[in-house]
Each structure stands twice: as C-alpha cells, then as structure tokens.
C-alpha positions in Angstrom: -10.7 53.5 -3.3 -9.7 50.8 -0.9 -13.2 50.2 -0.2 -15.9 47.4 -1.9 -18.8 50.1 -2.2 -19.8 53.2 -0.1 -22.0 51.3 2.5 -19.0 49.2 3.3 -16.9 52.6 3.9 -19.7 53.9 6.0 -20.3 50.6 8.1 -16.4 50.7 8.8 -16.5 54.6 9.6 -19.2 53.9 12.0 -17.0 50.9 13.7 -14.6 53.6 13.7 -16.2 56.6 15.6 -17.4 54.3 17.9 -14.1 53.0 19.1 -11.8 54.6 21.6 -8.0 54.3 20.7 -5.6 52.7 20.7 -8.2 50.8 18.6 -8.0 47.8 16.2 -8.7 48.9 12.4 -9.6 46.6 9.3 -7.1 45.9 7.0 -9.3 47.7 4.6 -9.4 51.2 6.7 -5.4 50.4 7.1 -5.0 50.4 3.1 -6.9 53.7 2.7 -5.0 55.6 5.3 -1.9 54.0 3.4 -3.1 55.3 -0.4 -4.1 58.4 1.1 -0.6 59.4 2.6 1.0 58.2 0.0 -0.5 56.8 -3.5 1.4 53.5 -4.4 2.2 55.3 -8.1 4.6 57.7 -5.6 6.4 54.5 -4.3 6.7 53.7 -7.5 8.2 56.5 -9.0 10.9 57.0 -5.6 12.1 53.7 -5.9 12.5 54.0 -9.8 14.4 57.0 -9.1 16.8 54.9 -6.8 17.0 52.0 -9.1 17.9 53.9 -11.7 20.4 56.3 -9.5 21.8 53.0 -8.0 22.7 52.0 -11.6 24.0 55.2 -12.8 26.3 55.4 -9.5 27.4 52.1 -10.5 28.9 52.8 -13.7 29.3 56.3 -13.8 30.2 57.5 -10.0 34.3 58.2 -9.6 35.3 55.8 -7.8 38.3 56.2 -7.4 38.3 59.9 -6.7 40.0 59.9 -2.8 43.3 58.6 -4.8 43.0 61.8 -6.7 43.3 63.3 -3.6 46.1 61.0 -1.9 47.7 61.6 -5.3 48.2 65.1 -4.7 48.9 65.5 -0.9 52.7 66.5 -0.4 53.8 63.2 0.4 52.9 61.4 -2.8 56.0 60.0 -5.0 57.2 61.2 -8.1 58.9 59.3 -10.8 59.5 59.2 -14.6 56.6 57.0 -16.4 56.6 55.6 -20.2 53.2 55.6 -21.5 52.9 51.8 -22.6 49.9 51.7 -24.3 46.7 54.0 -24.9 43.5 52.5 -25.3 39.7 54.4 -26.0 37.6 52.9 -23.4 33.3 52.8 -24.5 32.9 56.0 -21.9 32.8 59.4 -23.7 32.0 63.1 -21.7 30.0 65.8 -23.0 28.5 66.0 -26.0 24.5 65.8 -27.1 22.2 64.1 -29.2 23.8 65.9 -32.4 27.2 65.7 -30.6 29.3 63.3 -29.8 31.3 63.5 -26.3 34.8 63.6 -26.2 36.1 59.7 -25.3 37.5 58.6 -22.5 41.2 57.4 -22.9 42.7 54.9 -20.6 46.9 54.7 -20.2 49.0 51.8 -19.1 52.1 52.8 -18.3 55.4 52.0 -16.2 57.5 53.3 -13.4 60.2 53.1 -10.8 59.6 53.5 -7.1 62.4 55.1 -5.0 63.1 51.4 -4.0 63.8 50.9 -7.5 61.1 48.2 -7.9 59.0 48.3 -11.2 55.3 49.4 -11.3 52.8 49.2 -14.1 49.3 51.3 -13.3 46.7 52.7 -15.2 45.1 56.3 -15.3 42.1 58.4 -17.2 41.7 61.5 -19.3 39.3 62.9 -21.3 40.6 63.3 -24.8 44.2 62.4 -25.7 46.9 63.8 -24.0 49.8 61.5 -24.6 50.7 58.6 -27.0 52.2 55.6 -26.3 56.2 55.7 -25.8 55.4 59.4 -24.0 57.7 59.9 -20.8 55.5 61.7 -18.3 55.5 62.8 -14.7 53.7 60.4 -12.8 52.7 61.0 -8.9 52.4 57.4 -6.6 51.3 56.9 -2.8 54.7 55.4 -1.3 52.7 52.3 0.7 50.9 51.6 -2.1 52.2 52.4 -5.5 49.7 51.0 -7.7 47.8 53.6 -6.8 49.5 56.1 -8.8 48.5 58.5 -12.2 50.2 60.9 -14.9 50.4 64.5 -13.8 46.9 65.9 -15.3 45.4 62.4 -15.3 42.6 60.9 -13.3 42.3 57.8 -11.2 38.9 57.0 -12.7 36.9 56.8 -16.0 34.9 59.4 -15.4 35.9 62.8 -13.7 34.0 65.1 -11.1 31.2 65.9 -13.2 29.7 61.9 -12.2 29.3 62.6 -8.7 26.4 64.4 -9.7 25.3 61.2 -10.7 24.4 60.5 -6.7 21.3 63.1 -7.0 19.1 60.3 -8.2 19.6 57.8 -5.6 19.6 60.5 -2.9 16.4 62.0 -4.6 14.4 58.8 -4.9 15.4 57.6 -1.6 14.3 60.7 0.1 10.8 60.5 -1.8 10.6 57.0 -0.5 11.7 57.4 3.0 9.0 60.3 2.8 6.3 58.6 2.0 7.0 55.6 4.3 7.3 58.1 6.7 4.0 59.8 6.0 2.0 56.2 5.5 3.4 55.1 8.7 2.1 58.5 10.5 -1.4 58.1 8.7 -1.9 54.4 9.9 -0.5 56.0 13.4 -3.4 58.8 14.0 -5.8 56.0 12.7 -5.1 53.6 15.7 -4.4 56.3 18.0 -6.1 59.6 16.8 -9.3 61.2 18.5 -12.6 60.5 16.1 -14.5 64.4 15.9 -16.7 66.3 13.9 -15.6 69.2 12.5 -17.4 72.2 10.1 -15.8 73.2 7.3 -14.8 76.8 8.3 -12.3 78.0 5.0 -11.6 76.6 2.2 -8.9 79.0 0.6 -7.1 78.2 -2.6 -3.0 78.7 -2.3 -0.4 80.5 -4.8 0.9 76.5 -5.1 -0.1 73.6 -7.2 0.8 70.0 -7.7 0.0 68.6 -10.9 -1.6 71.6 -12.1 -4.1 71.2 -9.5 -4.4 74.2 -7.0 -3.7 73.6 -3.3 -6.4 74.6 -1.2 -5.6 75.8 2.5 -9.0 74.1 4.5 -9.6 75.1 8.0 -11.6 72.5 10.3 -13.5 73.6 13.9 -14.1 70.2 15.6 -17.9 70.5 17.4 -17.9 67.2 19.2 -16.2 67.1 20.9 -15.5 70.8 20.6 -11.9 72.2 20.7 -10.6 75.9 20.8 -8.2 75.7 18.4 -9.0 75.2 14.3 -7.2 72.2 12.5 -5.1 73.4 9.5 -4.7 71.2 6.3 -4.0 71.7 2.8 -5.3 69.5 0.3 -5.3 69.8 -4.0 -7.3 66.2 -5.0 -10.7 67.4 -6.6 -12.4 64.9 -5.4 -11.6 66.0 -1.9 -12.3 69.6 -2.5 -15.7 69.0 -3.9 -16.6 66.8 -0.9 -14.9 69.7 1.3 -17.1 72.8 -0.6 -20.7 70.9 -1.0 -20.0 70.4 3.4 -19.3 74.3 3.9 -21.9 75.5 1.7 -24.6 72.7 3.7 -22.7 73.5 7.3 -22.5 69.6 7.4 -19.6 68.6 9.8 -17.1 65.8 8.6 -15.5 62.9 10.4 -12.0 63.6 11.6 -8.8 61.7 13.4 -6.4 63.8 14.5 -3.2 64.3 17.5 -5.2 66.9 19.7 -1.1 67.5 20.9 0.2 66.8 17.3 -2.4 67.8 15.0 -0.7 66.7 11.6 -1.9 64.9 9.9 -5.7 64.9 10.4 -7.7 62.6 8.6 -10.6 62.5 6.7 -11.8 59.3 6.2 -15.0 60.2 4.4 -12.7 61.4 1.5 -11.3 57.8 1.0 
C-alpha cells in the first residue's frame, strides 16, 4: 500500500476523478500505479536473474566459439603440432552432486606455418586426449595463426553446452524490460486515462494460476460515462478479488482509468 491510511487514498481518488487528463498525479498515486504493474519483489527477482546470468556468461559462455568455426572452414591451415604441455584447468563438465564432472584439460603446443615460422597456441577438451610429446593434427587461420587448435579440440574451456548459459541473462532481462514496460504503461493511463464507474458484470475464475492463486477473468460495464463495450481484465491477488465480489454482489460501481481506444491496462485504483 503506497498510501498513509484509507482516507488519504480516498482524498487522492477524489482529486483524481475530478481531473481531466493529461492531469498532474501525486507522487503517492504514481508509486501505487508503479507497485501495482509491477511489485518491486519482481524487479528484484529480473535483475537477480541477469546478475547472476551476467556472471555465469562471464565465466562459463564459449568465447571463443566463432574460431571453432574459422577453424574448420576449408581454408584453415594444417600442420604437424607437438603437444608441449597438458595442464587440468579448475573447470570440469558434467557430473552431479554425487558425481564429479569430467575436467577440463588445457594443451600448449607448437607448430609450423606454411611460412615456416614457429607458433605456440593453446586448445581445450574435455577429458584427456593426448599427453605431452603427442604429434597431432592441428588446424590454424592463415592471417592469424594463433588462432589455431588440435583436430577434436576446442578453442575454449567450456564447449557448446555453456551457451545455454545465456538463458539467464536473456530471461531476467526480459522480466525486467517487462515490467518497466508495464509500470511505465500504468503511470501512462494514470496521467492520460479517462476516470469512469464501472459495475462489476463477471467475475469468472480461469484454468490458470500464478502462485497457486487462481486467475479470475473480471468483466467491467463503465455507467458514467457509459460505454458500449465491456472492459476485459484478469486479475489473481485476493485482496482484489474480494473487493471485486463484495462490489457485484452490492451492484456498487468501481473507479476506473482506462484508453477508451487502448483499453489495457485499466485501473483500479480503489484496489491499491
């Protein structure tokens, strides 16, 4: 509840139905419209999700994975390598809490360019496939032979499985943008909506629920001023539904703001 108490919701509502818009709100009937789009607990949780995605891209993402690619377009080199050193890096694939992954094994090796001039690069598998002293098939980009690999080796530490490591930062930047998005549309229809009464027509409970609380689909008939067509919503808060059911049962309208020409969302500010 943005508001001090009750009366002060109601003196501001009153402020509000008698204004014509574009219209000048409180900052108070601003930060309701804003928790009632979105609660900041959703924020919250979106940009957690991207933090945390962010991080995980970070270390995790392969980076490196468009050398892969230049690596095995026809024009890449080929050369002899020798497998220099081998070295378990801290990163290990797969496994489970009563598992362990299988490591990640980085290999320094060295080879000769058609030129003839010496390279030394590095490359990733997961689990051992050669030891150190190994001659193996390596495949290099002619312009740029450092970026090169062992046939059957990877560029980066991890392999193809870490782009999946991109669904967090995608999924908690879309839940943010989202609810910007809707907070930005509430405060919209606040300052440029059309103030109405409206009866409670239906108030029809839906197959779908978010957090365990069933959605109800509520139909609204503005009275004044009047308008032919019914206003669609669905709302699940309880708090909102009992407010909803106690006005259909007493055929008590409710104070709404709404598009007439873009009718999502509609408000109801009595519900703040």
């Amino acid at each position: 509840m943005a508001f001090a108490n009750s009366q002060a919701r109601d003196e501001l509502l009153a402020e509000l139905a008698g204004s014509p818009p574009p219209r000048r709100v409180s900052a108070a009937l601003r930060k309701a419209a804003v928790q009632d789009a979105a609660p900041p607990v959703l924020l919250l949780i979106a940009l957690g999700f991207t933090g945390i995605g962010v991080l995980f891209t970070a270390f995790f993402f392969p980076w490196n994975i468009y050398q892969d690619w230049q690596l095995r377009a026809v024009d890449a080199g080929e050369s002899q390598a020798r497998v220099m050193a081998v070295t378990k890096t801290d990163m290990n694939i797969g496994g489970n809490k009563n598992t362990p992954g299988t490591p990640v094994m980085q290999y320094d090796f060295d080879f000769y360019t058609a030129s003839g001039a010496t390279v030394h690069a590095q490359c990733y598998t997961t689990g051992t496939r050669w030891d150190a002293g190994a001659v193996v098939l390596a495949r290099y980009r002619p312009e740029n032979p450092t970026v090169a690999s062992l046939e059957g080796a990877r560029r980066s530490e991890t392999d193809l499985s870490g782009v999946m490591v991109l669904l967090f930062p995608v999924f908690g930047g879309a839940m943010a943008i989202a609810a910007f998005r809707a907070q930005r549309q509430e405060v919209n229809v606040l300052i440029n909506g059309q103030v109405a009464k409206a009866l409670v027509t239906d108030l029809t409970p839906t197959n779908m629920r978010i957090n365990k609380q069933p959605v109800y689909k509520v139909t609204l008939l503005c009275v004044d001023p009047p308008a032919l067509e019914p206003l669609i919503l669905r709302k699940c808060k309880p708090a909102v539904i009992a407010f909803l059911q106690e006005r259909m049962q007493s055929q008590l309208p409710v104070l709404v703001i709404y598009r007439p020409n873009k009718p999502k969302p509609v408000l109801l500010p009595e519900t703040w």
